[in-house]
Backbone as numpy.savetxt, mean C-alpha at the origin, in Angstrom:
# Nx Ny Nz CAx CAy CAz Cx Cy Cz
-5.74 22.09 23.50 -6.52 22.69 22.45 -7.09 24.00 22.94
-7.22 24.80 22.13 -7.59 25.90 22.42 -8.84 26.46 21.41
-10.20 27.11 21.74 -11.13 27.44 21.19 -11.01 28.54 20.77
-12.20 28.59 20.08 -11.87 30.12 18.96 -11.68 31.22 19.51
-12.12 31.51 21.17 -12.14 32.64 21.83 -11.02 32.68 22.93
-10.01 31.76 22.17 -8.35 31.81 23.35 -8.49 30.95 24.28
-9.85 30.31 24.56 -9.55 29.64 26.09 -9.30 28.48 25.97
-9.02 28.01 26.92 -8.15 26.63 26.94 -9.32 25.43 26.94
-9.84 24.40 26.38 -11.09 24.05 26.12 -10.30 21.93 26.63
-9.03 22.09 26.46 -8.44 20.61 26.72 -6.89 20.38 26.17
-6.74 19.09 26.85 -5.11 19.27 26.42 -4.87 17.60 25.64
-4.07 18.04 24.46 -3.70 17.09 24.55 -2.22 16.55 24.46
-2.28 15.14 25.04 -0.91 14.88 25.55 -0.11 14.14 24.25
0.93 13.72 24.41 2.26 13.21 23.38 1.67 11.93 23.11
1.08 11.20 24.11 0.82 9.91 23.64 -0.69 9.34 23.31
-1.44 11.00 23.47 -2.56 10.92 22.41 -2.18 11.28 20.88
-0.99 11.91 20.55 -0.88 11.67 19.47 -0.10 10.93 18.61
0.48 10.20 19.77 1.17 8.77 18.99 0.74 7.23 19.16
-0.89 7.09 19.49 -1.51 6.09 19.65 -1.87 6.15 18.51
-2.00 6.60 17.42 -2.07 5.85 15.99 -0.63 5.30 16.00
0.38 5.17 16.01 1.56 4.74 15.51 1.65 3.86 16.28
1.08 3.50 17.84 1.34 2.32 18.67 0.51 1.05 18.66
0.46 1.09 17.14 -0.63 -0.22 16.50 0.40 -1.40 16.74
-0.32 -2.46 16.77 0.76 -4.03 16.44 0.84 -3.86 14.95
1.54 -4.35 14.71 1.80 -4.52 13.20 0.64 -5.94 12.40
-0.02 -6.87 12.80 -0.77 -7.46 12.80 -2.17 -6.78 12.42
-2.35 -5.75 13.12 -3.87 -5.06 13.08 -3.31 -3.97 11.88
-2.21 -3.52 11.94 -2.22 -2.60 10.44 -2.19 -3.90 9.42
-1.08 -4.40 9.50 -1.48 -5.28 8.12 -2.97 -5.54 7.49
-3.30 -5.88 8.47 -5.44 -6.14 8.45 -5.56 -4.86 7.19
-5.37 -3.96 8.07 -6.36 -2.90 7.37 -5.24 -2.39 6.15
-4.18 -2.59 6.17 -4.15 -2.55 4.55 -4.37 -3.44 3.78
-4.53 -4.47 4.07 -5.09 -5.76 3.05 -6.67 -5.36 3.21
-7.51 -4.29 3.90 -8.76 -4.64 4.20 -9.51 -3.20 3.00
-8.50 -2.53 3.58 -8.76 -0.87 2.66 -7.95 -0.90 1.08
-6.86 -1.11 1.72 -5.92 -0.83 0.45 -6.06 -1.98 -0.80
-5.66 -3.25 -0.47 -5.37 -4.27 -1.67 -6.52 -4.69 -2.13
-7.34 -4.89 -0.44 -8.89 -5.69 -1.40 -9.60 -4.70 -2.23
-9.22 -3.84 -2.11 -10.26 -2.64 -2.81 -9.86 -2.13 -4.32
-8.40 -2.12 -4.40 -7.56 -1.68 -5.70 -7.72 -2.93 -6.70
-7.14 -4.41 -5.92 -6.97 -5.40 -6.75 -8.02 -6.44 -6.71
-9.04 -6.31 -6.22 -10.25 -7.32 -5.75 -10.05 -8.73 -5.69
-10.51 -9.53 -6.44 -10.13 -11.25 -6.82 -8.26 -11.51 -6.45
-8.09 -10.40 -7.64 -5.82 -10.65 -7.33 -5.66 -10.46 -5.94
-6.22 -9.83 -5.35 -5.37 -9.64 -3.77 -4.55 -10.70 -2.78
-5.11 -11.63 -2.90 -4.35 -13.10 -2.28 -2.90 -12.70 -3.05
-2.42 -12.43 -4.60 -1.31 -12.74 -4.81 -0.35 -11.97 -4.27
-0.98 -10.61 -3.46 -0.09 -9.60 -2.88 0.34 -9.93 -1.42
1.53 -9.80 -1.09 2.26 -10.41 0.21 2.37 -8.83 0.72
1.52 -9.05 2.45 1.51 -7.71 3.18 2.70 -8.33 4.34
3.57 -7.45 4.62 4.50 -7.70 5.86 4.50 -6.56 5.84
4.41 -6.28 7.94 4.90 -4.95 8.46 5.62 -5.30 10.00
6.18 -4.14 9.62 7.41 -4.35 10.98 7.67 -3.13 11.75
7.40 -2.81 12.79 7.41 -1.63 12.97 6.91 -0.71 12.72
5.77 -0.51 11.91 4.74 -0.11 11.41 5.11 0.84 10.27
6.82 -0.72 9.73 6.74 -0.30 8.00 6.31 -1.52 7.38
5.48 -1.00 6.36 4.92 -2.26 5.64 5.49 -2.46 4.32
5.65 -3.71 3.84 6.51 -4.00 2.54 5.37 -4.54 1.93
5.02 -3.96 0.51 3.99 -4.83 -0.32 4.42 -5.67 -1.29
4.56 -6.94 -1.46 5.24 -7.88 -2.63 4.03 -8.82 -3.30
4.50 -8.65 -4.93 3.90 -9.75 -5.15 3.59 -9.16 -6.77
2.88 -9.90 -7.71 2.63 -9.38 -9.03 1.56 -9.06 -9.57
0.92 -8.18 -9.99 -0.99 -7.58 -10.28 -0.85 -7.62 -11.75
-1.87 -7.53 -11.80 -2.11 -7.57 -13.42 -2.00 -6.45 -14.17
-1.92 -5.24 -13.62 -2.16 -3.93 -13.84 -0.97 -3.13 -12.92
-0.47 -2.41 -13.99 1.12 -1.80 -13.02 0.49 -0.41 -12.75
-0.63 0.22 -13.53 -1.44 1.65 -13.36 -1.68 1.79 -11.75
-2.34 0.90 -10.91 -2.94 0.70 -9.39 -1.35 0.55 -8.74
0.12 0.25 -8.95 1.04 0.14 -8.13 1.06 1.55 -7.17
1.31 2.74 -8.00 1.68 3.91 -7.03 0.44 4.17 -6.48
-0.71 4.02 -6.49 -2.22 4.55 -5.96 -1.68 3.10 -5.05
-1.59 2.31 -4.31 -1.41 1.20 -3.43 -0.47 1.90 -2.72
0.46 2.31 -2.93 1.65 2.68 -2.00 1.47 3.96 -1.38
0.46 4.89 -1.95 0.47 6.45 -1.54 -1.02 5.43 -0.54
-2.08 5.35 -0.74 -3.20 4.63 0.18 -2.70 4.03 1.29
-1.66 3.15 1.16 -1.12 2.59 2.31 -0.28 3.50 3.12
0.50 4.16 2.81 0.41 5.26 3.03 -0.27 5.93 4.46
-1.44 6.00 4.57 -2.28 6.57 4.91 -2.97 5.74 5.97
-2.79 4.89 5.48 -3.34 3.44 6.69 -2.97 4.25 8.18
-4.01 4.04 9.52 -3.51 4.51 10.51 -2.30 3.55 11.13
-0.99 3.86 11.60 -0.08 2.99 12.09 0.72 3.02 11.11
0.83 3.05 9.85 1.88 3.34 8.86 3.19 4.11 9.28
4.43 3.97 9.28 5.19 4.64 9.49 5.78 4.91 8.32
6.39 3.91 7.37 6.77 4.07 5.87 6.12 2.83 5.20
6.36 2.91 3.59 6.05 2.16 2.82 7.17 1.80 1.77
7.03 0.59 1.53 8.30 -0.36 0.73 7.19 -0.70 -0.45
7.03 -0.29 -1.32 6.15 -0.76 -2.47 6.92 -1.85 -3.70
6.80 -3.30 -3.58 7.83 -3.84 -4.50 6.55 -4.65 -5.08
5.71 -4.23 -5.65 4.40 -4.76 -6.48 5.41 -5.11 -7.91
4.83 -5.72 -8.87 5.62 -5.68 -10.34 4.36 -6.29 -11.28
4.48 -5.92 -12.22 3.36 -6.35 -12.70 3.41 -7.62 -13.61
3.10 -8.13 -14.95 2.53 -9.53 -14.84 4.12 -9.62 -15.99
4.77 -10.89 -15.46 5.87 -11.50 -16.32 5.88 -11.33 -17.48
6.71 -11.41 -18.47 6.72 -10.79 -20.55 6.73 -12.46 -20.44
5.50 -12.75 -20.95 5.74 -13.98 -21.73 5.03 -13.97 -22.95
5.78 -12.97 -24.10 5.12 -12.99 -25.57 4.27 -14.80 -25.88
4.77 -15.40 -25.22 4.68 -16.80 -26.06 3.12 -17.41 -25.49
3.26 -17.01 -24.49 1.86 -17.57 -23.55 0.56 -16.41 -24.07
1.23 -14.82 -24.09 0.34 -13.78 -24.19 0.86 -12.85 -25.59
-0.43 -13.45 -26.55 -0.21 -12.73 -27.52 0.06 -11.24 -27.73
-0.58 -10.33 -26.81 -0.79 -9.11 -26.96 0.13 -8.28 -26.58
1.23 -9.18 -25.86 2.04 -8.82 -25.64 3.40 -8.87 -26.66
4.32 -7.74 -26.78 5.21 -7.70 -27.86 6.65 -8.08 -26.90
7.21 -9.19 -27.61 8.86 -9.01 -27.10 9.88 -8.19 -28.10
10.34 -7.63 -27.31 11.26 -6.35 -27.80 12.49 -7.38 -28.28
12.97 -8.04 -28.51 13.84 -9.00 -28.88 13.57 -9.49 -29.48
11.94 -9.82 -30.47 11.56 -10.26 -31.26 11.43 -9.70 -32.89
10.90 -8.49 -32.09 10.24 -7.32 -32.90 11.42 -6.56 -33.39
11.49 -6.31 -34.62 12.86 -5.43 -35.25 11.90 -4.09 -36.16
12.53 -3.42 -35.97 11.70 -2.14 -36.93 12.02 -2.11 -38.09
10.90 -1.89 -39.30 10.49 -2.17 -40.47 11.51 -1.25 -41.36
């Protein structure tokens, strides 16, 4: 590193800047289930499956809300130890029959 007036003030080495990336995959998972899911999906978070491997993490599982999918994947993202992200969130099954508010397109014919 070098200070505002040219001089040499410290150095740093290759594997000070790849000790974020030399996380276990165990301790990132943590902290994206700790930052990322509990915080976006609160109560739902149990239904989201965190696996990381290499410090890529795959997010699976179904939320109630498909709006929070890409804000989960860019956050995780960001997690320290992240190397990539696999975002396979989906949001809640078409079951017109169970959920009224919901329309089946196979049902519905235009007027």
């Amino acid at each position: 590193m070098v200070g505002p007036d040219g001089t040499l003030r410290g150095v740093v080495s290759r594997s000070d800047l790849l000790k974020a990336f030399l996380r276990d995959d165990a301790g990132t998972a943590e902290d994206v289930r700790c930052e990322v899911v509990a915080r976006l999906f609160g109560a739902h978070a149990e239904a989201i499956r965190i696996e990381v491997r290499d410090g890529v993490v795959t997010l699976t599982g179904r939320v109630r809300g498909t709006a929070l999918i890409p804000l989960a994947g860019r956050l995780t993202r960001a997690v320290a130890g992240v190397v990539d992200v696999h975002c396979a969130l989906s949001g809640p099954s078409r079951r017109p029959d169970l959920v009224p508010d919901l329309q089946d397109p196979q049902r519905s014919s235009p007027a």
